[in-house]
DRENDO-1510 file (C-alpha; in Angstrom, 1 decimal, always signed):
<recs>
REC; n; res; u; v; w
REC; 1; UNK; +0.0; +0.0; +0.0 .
REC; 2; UNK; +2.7; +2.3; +1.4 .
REC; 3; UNK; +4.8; +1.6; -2.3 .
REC; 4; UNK; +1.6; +2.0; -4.7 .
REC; 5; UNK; +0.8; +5.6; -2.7 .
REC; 6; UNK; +4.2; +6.3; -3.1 .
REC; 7; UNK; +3.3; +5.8; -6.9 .
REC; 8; UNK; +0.9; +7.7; -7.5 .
REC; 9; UNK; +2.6; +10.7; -5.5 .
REC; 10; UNK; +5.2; +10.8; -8.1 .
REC; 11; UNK; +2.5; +10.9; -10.6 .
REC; 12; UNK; +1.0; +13.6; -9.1 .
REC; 13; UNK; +4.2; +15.5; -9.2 .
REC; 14; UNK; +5.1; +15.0; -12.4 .
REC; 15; UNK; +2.2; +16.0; -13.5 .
REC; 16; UNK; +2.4; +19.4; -11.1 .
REC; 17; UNK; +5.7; +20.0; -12.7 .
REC; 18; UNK; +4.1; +19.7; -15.8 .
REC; 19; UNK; +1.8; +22.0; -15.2 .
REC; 20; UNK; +3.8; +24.8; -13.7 .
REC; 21; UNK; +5.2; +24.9; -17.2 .
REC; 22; UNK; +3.5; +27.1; -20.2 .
REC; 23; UNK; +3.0; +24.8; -23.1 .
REC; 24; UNK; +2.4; +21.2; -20.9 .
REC; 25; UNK; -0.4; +19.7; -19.9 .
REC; 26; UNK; -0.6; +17.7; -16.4 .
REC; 27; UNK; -3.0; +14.9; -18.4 .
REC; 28; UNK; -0.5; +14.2; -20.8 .
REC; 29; UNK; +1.7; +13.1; -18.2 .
REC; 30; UNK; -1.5; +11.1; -16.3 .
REC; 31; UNK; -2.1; +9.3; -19.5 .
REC; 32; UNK; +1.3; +8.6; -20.3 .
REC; 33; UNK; +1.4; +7.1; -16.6 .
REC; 34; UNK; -1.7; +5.3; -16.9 .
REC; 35; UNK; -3.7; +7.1; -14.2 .
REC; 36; UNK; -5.8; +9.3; -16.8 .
REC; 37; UNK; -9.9; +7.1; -16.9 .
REC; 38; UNK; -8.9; +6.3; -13.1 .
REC; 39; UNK; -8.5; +10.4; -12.4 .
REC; 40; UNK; -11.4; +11.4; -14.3 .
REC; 41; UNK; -13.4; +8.9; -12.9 .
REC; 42; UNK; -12.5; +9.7; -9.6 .
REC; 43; UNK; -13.0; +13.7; -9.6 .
REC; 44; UNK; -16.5; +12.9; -11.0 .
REC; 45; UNK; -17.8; +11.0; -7.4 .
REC; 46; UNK; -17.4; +14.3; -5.6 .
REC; 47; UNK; -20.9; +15.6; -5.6 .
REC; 48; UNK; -24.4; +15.1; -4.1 .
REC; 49; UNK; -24.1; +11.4; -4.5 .
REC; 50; UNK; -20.9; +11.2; -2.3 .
REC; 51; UNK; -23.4; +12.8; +0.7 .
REC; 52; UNK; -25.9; +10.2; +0.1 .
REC; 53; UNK; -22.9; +7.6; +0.7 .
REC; 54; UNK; -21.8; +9.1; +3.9 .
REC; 55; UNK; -25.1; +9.6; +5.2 .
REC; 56; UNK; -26.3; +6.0; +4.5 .
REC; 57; UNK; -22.6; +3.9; +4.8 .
REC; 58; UNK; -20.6; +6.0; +7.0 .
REC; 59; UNK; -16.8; +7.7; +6.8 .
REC; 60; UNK; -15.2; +4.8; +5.3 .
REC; 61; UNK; -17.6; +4.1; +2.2 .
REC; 62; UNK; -17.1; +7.5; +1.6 .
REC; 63; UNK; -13.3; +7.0; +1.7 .
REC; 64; UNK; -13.9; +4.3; -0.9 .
REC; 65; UNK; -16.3; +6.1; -2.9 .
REC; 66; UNK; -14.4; +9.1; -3.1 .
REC; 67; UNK; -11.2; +7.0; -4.2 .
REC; 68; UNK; -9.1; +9.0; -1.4 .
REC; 69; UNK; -6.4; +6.4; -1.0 .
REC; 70; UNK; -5.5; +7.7; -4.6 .
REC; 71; UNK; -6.2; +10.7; -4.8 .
REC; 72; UNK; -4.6; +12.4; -1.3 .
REC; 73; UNK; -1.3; +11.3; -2.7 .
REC; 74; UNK; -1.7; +12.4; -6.0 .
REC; 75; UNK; -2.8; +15.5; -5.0 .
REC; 76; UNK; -0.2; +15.9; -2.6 .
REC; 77; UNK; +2.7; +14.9; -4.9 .
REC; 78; UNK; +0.5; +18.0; -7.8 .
REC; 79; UNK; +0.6; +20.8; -4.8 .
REC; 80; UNK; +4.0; +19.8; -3.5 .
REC; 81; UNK; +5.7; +20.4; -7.2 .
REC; 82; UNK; +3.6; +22.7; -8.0 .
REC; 83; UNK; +4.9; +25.3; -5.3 .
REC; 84; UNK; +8.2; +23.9; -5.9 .
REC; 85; UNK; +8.5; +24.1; -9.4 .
REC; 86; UNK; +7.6; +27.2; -9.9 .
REC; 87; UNK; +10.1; +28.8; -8.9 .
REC; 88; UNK; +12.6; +26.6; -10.7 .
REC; 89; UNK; +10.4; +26.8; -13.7 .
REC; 90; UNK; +10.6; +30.5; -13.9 .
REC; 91; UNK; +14.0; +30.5; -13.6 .
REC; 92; UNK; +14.4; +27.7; -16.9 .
REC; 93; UNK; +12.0; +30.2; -18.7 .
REC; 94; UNK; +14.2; +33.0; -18.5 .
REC; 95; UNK; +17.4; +31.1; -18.0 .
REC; 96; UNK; +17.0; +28.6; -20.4 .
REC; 97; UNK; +13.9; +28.7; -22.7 .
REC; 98; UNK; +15.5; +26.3; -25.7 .
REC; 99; UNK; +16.5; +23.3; -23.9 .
REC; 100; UNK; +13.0; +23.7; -21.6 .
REC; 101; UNK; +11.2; +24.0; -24.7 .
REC; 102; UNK; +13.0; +20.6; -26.3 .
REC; 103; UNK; +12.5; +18.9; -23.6 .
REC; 104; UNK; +8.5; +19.0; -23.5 .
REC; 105; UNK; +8.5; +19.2; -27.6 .
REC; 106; UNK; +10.0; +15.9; -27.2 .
REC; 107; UNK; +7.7; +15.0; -24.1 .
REC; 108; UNK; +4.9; +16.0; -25.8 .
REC; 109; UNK; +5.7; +14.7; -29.2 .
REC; 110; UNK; +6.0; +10.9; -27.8 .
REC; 111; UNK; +2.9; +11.0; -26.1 .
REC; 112; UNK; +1.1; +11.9; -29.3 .
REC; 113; UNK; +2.1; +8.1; -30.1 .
REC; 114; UNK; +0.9; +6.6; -27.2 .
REC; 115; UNK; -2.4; +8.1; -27.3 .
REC; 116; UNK; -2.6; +7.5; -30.8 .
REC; 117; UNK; -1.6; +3.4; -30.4 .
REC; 118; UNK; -3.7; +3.5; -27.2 .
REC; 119; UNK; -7.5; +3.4; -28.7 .
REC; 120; UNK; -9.1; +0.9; -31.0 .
REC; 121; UNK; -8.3; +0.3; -34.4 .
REC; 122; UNK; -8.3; +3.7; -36.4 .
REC; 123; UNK; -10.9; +4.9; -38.6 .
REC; 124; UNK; -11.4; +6.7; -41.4 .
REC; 125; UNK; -14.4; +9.0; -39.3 .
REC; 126; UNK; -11.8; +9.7; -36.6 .
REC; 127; UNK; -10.5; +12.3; -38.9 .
REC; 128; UNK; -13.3; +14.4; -37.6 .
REC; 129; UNK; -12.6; +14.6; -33.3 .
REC; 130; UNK; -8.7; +15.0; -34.6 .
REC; 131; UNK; -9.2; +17.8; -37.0 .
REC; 132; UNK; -11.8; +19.5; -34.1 .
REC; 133; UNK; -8.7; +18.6; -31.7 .
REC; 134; UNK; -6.2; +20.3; -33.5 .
REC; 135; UNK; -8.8; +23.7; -34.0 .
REC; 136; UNK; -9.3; +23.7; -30.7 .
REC; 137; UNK; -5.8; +23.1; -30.1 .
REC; 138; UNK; -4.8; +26.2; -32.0 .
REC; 139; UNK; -8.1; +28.7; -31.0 .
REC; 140; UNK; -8.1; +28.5; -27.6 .
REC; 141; UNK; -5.1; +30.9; -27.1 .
REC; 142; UNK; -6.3; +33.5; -29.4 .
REC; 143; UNK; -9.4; +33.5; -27.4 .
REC; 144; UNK; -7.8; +33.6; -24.1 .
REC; 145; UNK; -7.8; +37.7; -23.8 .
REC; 146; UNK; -11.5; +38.1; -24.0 .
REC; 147; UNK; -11.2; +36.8; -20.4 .
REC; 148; UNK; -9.9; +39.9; -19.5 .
REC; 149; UNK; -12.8; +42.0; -20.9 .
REC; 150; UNK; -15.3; +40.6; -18.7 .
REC; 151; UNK; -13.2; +43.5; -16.2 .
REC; 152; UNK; -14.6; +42.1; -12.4 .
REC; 153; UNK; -11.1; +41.2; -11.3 .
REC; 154; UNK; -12.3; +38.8; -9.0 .
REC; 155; UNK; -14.7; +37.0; -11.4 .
REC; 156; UNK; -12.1; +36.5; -14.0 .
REC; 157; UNK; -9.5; +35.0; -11.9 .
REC; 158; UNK; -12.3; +32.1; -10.8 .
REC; 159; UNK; -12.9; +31.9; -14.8 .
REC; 160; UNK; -9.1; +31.4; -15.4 .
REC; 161; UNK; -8.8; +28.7; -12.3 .
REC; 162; UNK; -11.9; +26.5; -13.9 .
REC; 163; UNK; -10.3; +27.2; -17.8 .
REC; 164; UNK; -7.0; +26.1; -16.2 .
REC; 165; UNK; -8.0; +23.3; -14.2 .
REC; 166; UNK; -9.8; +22.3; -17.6 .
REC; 167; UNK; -7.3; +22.3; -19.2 .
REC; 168; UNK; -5.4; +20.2; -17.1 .
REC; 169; UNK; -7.6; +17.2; -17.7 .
REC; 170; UNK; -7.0; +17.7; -21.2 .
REC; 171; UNK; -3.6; +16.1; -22.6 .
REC; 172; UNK; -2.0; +18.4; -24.8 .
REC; 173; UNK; -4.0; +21.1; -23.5 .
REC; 174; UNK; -1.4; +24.0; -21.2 .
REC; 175; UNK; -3.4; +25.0; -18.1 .
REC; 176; UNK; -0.4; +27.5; -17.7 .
REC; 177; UNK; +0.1; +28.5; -21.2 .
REC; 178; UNK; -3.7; +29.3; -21.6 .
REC; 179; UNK; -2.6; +31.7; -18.1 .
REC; 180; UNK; -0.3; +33.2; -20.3 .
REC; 181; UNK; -2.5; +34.3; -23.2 .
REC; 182; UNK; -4.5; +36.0; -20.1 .
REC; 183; UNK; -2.0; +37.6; -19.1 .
REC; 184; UNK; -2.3; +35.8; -15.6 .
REC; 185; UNK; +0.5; +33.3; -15.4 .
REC; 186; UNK; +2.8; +35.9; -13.2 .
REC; 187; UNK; -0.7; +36.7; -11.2 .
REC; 188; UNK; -1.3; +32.9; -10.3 .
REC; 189; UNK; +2.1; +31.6; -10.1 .
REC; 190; UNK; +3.5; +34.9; -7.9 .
REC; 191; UNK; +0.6; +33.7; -5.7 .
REC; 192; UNK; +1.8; +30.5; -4.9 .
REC; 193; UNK; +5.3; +31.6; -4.5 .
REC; 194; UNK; +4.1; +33.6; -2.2 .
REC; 195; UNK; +1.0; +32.4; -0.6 .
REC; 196; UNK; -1.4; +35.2; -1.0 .
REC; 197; UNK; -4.8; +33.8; +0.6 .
REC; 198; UNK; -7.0; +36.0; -1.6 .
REC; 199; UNK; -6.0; +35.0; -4.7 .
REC; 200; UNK; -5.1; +31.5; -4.5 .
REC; 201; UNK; -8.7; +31.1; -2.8 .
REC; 202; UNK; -10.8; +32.9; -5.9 .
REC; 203; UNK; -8.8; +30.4; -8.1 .
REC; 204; UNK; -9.1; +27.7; -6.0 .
REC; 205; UNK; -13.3; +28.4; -6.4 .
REC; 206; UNK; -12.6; +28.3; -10.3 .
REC; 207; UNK; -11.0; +25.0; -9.7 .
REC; 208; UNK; -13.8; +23.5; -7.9 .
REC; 209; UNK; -16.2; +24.6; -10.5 .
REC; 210; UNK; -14.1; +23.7; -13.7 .
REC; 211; UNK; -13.4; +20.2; -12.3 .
REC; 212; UNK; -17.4; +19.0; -10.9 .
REC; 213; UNK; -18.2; +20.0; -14.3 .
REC; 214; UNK; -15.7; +19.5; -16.5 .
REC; 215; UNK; -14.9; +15.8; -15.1 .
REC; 216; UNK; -18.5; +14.7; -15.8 .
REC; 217; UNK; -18.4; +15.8; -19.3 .
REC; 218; UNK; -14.8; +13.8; -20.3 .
REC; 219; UNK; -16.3; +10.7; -17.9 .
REC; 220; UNK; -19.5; +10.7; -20.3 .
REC; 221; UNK; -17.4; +10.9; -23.5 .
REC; 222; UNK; -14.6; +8.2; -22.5 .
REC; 223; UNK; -17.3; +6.1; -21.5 .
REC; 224; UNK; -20.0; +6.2; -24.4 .
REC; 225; UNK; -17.2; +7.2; -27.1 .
REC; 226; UNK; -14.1; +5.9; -26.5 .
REC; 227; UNK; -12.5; +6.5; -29.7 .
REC; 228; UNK; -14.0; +9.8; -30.2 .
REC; 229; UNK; -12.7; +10.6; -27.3 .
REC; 230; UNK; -9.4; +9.4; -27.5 .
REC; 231; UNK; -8.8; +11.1; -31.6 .
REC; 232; UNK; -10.5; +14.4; -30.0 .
REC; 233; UNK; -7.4; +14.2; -27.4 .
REC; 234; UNK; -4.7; +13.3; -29.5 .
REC; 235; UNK; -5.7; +16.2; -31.9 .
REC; 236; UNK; -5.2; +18.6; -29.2 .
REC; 237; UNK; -2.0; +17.1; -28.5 .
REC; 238; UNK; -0.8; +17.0; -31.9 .
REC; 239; UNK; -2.1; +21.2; -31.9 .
REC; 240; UNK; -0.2; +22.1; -28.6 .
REC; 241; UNK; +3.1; +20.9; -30.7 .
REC; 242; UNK; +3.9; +24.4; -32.3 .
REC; 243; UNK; +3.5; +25.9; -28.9 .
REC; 244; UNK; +6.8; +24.0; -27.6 .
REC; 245; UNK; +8.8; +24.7; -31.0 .
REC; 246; UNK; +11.9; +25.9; -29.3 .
REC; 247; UNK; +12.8; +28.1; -32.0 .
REC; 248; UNK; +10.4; +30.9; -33.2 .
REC; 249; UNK; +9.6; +34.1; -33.5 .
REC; 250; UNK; +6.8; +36.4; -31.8 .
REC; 251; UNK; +5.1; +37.9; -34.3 .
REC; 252; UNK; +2.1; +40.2; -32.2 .
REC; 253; UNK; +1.3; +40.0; -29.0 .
REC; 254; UNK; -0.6; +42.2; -26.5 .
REC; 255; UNK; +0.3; +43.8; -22.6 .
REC; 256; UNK; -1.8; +42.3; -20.1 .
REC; 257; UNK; -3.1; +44.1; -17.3 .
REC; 258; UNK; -0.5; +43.4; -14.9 .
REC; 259; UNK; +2.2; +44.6; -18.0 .
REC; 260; UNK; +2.6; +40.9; -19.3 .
REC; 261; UNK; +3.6; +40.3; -22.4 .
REC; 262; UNK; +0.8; +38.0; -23.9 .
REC; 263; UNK; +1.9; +36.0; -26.9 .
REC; 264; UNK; -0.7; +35.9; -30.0 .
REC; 265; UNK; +1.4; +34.5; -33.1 .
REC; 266; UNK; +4.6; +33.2; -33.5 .
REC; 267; UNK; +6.7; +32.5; -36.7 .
REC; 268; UNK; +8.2; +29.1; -36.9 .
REC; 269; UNK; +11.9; +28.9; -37.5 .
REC; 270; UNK; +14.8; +26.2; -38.4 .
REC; 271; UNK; +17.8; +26.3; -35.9 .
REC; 272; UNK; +20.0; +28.2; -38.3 .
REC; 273; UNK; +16.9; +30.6; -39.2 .
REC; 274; UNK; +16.8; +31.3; -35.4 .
REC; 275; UNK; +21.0; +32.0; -34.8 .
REC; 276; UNK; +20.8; +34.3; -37.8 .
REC; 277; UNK; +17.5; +36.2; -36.1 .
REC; 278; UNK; +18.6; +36.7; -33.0 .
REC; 279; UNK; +22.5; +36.7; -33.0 .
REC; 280; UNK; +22.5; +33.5; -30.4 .
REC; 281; UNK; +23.5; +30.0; -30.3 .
REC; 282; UNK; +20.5; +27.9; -31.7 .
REC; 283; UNK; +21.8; +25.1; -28.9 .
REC; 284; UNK; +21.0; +22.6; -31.0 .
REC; 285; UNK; +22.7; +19.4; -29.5 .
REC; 286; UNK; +21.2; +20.5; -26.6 .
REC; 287; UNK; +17.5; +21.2; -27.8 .
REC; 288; UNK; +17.6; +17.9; -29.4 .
REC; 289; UNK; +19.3; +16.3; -26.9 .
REC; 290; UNK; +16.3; +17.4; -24.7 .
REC; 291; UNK; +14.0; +16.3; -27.3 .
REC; 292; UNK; +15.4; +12.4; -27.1 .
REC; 293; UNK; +15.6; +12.7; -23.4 .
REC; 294; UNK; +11.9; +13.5; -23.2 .
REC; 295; UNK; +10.9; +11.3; -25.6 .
REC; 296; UNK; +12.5; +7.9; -23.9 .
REC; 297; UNK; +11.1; +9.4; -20.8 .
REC; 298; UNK; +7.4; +8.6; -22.0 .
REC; 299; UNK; +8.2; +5.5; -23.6 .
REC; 300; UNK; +9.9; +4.7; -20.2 .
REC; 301; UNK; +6.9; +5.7; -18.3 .
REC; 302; UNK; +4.7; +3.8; -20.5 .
REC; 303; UNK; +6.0; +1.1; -20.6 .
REC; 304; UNK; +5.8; +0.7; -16.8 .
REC; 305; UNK; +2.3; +1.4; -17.0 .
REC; 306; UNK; +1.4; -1.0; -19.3 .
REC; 307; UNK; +0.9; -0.8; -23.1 .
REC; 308; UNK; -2.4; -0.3; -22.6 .
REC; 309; UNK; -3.2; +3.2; -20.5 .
REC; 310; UNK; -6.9; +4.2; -21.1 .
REC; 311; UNK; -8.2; +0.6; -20.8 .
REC; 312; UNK; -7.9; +1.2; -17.3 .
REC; 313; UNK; -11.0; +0.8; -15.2 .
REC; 314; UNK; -11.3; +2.0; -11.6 .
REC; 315; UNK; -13.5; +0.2; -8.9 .
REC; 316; UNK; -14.9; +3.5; -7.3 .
REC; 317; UNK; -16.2; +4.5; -11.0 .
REC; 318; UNK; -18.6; +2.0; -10.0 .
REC; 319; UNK; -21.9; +2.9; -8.6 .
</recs>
């Protein structure tokens, strides 16, 4: 028990680290480790039903119910990294953004593959949830700012903690980078560093209400279309790629309300292209270096999850 809860902590902070990072999603690396159905799952039983359990079975149904031996030390592996992380991953941004960025292209890039061997055998219809995938993928950043016209401060950071926590449950999909096109990644991640109650409480709220519904809506699709499901995800992984390009170009971009930079387009550059752009080393050995390293490290991590991630069934899914 003790070794499996160790387990899944380490999940959990990979997947915090993950997600303290612009660009990564914390469900690619839960489906890469094979936790991904057994997470969704498991977020969906909080709600009215898990009163009804307590109220008719006692604490320890509810414990069962809710899944807790799971998902304490998940959690607690996601918060530990997360406030741990970011400072270190602030620093990589600023320090070193190519070899960061190679390392999660590569990352990224692998785990296309294993969502893409993961479902049933292809076909031809899937083309549609991949191509909505990859639009998604590549419109959800542009859309990001309107956030900030909706002008209630409070009200928008609970929007960006339900987008973000959204987006978490989505491989491919950057809780932090969609942050970023608000022009709140500073906001939130300044807040951890630093524990300010206020804010980290109005996105906490956002949380809460991004994951009761969210869950329920990517529980109903995994379970009445798998495969759907499954192309829809791996076409938002396949869209977050360009996102992670280490070299490139920003092309426009807007000042958020804190004096952020927000990204909107970016020009897409070979190593050389870059060197010649910007007078600096393209670090290429070392980008694609990076790029191997994360690569082996899902195939590693996949391999000890077993070839076959989102056939994974969890008892407490069961009513």
């Amino acid at each position: 028990m003790k070794r499996k809860s160790l387990n899944v902590f380490l999940k959990g902070a990979g997947m915090g680290a993950a997600d303290a990072v612009p660009g990564v999603s914390g469900g690619t690396i839960a489906f890469i480790t094979g936790i991904y159905e057994e997470l969704i799952d498991t977020i969906k039983q909080f709600g009215p039903g898990a009163l009804v359990v307590l109220y008719r079975d006692g604490w320890r149904a509810l414990f069962q119910h809710l899944n807790l031996a799971f998902l304490i030390p998940l959690l607690a592996g996601v918060a530990i990294s997360l406030v741990s992380v970011a400072h270190l991953a602030l620093w990589l941004m600023e320090a070193h953004p190519l070899l960061l960025d190679g390392f999660f292209f590569g990352l990224v890039a692998a785990s296309a593959l294993v969502v893409g061997q993961a479902g049933q055998r292809w076909r031809v219809w899937y083309i549609i949830p991949l191509l909505i995938g990859l639009l998604l993928a590549r419109m959800l950043p542009s859309l990001m700012p309107l956030i900030l016209m909706i002008g209630n401060e409070s009200l928008v950071v609970v929007l960006a903690g339900a987008i973000a926590i959204s987006a978490m449950l989505l491989p491919g999909v950057s809780g932090s980078f969609l942050l970023l096109t608000m022009g709140l990644y500073g906001t939130i991640m300044g807040a951890i560093r630093s524990f300010d109650i206020s804010i980290i409480m109005l996105f906490g709220i956002g949380c809460v209400i991004g994951l009761a519904l969210f869950s329920r809506l990517l529980s109903w699709l995994l379970k009445r279309h798998h495969g759907f499901t499954l192309q829809l995800l791996l076409g938002f992984i396949v869209g977050s790629l360009p996102v992670l390009w280490p070299w490139r170009e920003l092309l426009r971009y807007q000042i958020g309300p804190d004096g952020q930079m927000i990204p909107l387009a970016y020009h897409y550059l070979l190593p050389d292209d870059y060197a010649m752009l910007t007078g600096t080393s393209a670090q290429v050995i070392g980008v694609v270096g990076l790029m191997v390293v994360g690569a082996l490290l899902v195939v590693l991590l996949n391999r000890r999850a077993g070839t076959k991630t989102t056939t994974h069934s969890t008892d407490t899914a069961q009513r």
